[in-house]
N, C-alpha and C positions, 0 to 999 in steps of 0.2 A: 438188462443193461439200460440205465438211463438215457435218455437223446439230449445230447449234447454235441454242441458245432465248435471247429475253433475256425476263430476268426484272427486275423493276423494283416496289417496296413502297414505301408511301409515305403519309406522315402529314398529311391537312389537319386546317387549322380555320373549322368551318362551325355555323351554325344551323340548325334545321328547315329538313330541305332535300328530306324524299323525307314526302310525308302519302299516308296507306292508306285504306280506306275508312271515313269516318265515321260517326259512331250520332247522330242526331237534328240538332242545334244543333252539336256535336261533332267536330271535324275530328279525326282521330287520327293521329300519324307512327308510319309504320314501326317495328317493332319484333320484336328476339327476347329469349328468356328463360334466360337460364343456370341450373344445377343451382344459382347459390348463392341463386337466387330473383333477381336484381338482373334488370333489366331496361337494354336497350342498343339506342336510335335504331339503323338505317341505314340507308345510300342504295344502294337495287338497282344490281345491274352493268345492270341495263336502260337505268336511268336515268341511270347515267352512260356508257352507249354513247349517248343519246340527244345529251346532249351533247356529245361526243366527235365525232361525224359533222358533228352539226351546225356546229360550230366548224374541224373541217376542212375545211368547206365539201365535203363528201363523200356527202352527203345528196340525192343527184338521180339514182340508180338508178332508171331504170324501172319502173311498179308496173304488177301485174295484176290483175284481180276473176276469180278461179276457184269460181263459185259464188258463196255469201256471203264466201271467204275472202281477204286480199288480201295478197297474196306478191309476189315480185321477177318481172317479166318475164320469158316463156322465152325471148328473144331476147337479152336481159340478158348480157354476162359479163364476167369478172373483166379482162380486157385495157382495159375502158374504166373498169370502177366500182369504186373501193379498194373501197367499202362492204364487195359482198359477197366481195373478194378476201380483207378480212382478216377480217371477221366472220358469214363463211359464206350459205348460204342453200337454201329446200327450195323446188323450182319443181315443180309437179303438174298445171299445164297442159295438156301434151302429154304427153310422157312423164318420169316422176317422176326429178326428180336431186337429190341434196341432194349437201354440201361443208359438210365440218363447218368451225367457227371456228378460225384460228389464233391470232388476235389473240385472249385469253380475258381475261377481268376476273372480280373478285370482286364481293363487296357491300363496300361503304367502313361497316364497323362500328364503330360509337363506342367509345372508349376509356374512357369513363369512363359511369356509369351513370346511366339516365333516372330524374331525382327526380317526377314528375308534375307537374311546372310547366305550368301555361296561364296565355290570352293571352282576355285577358274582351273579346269587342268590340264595338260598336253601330255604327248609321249614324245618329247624333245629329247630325252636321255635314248629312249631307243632309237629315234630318226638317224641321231647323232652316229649313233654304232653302226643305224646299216648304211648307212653311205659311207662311212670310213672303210667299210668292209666292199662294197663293189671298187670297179679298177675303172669303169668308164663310166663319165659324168652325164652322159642322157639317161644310164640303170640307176642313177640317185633318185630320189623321191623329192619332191618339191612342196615341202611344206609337212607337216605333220597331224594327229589327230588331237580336236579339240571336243572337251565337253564342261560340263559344270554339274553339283551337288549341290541343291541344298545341305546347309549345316546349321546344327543347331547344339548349342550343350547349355544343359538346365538339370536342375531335381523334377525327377517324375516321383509319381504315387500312385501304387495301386494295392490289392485289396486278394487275399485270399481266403476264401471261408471251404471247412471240410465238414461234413455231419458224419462223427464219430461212429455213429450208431448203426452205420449204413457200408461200414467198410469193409472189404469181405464177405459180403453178402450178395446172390444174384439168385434170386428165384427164377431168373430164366433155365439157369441148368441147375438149380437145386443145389449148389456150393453153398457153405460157409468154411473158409478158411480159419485156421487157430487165431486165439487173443493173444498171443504172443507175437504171428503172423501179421494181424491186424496192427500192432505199438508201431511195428519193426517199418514197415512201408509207410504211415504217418510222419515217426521221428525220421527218416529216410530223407521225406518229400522237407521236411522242415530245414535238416540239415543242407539240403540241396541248397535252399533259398540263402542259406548264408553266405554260401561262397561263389554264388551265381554270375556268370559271364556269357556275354556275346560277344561272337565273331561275324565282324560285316565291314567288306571293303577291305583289307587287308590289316584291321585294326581289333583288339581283342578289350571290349570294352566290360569294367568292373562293374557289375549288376550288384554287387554285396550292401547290404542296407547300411547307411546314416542315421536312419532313425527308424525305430518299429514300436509298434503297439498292439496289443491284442491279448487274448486270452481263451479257454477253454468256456468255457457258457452254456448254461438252460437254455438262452433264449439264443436261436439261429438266424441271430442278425449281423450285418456287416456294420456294426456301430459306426466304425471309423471312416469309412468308404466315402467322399464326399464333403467329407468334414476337416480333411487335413488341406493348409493353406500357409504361402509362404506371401509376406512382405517386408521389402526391404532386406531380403536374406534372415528376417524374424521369424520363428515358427508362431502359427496361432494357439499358444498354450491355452486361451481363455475360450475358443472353440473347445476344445478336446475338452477341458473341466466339465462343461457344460454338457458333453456326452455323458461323462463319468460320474453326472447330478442325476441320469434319469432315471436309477433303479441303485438300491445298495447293493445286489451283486454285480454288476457290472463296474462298479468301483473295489469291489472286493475281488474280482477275478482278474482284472484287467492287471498285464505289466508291462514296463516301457522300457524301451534300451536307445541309445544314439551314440556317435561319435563325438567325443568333442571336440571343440576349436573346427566345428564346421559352420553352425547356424549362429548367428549373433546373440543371441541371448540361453546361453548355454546355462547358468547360474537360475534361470525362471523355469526351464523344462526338467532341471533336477530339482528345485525345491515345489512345485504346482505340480510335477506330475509323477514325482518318484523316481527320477529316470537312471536307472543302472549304465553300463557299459553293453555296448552288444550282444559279448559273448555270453553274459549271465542271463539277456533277454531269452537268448535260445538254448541255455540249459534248464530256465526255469519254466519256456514254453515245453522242453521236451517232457521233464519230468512232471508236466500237468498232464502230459499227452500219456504216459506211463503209468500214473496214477487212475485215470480213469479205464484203463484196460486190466487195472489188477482184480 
């Protein structure tokens, strides 16, 4: 079987979706700092493996207590549980095995910069009930609880690459799982990403892509990683060209899908980059993912 990676980049739109650890009253989201001083929300590849599993319903791996530590089963293996087929795992148990991730993901980093916006809040609605509910006015409470959220809503982008070649396969325990087995939990992990949501703070945010691009590939690189940029709510179509200049098959393998009436120059990312509708992106990524396991 050929070694071949697919790589898959991809633009949502989301609100405070990954929060860090808080100072006082203070809840704080995720964040890094570029050289131009700006600051940029995102949401950990933790956190979206978290959901990612969980939405594949792929989250029922055996778990062990080694110590205080708690890891994957040493009885566990890749023939029964995608989890740690595509997203690896270190078992220390018995004797020490790790199996790095094939399935890898980025951080989903916002695209446009964090202005310091919070979210002022109380529990006034409940104050409100328990003192209507006691009978004597010294058991009322005086005064209620206050805290605050960063908030933040932008387009992030992040980046998933899988080396085909490598799936279903553990020489720790000498498994290889079937090529039909192998299609089934790629197209699986694919189809997850389409309809992809998180739930944080009592809010159920649409992870489902606006724009994607990627392809099946010889070469196992994350082309797109790094390269997608938004200004003015413009997508950088003349960036991306200039990926799709560096080799003929990477313009030959590559396909794009977005939403439209979302980014402002919808008529330049159809006619410069080919760009279908969503849903054809991820029939055409499935059926590359199918073709290559037949």
């Amino acid at each position: 079987m050929d070694k071949k990676g697919l790589t898959l980049t991809f633009i949502i739109e989301a609100e405070s979706a990954n929060y860090g650890e808080g100072v006082g009253n203070v809840t704080s989201l995720k964040k890094l700092t570029r050289g131009t001083g700006e600051s940029y929300t995102y949401i950990s590849r933790q956190a979206l493996r978290y959901n990612i599993i969980q939405q594949m319903g792929a989250d029922n791996t055996p778990l062990n207590l080694d110590g205080s530590v708690i890891q994957f089963a040493p009885d566990a293996t890749i023939a029964d549980y995608p989890e740690i087929d595509l997203f690896g795992y270190m078992k220390t148990s018995k004797e020490t095995k790790t199996r790095a991730a094939i399935a890898r993901l980025s951080n989903a980093v916002a695209l446009e910069s964090f202005q310091a916006d919070t979210d002022f809040l109380t529990n006034k609605g409940l104050l409100d009930r328990y003192n209507q509910s006691v009978n004597q006015s010294e058991d009322q409470k005086k005064g209620g609880n206050i805290a605050q959220s960063e908030i933040h809503h932008s387009f992030y982008t992040y980046t998933l690459t899988v080396d085909l070649d490598q799936v279903g396969i553990d020489r720790n325990d000498n498994v290889e799982i079937s090529v039909e087995e192998k299609s089934r939990r790629v197209q699986l992990l694919v189809d997850t990403l389409k309809f992809l949501y998180r739930d944080i703070k009592g809010r159920r945010e649409n992870l489902s892509p606006v724009f994607a691009i990627g392809g099946v590939y010889e070469i196992k690189n994350p082309f797109f990683e790094n390269r997608v940029k938004l200004q003015k709510n413009r997508l950088n179509v003349s960036t991306l060209r200039d990926v799709l200049a560096l080799d003929d098959t990477i313009k030959a393998e590559t396909v794009c899908g977005f939403v439209e009436g979302i980014f402002s120059n919808d008529n330049e990312i159809k006619e410069q980059l080919g760009a279908g509708n969503i849903g054809q992106f991820f029939r055409t990524i499935n059926e590359s993912v199918r073709h290559y396991y037949e």
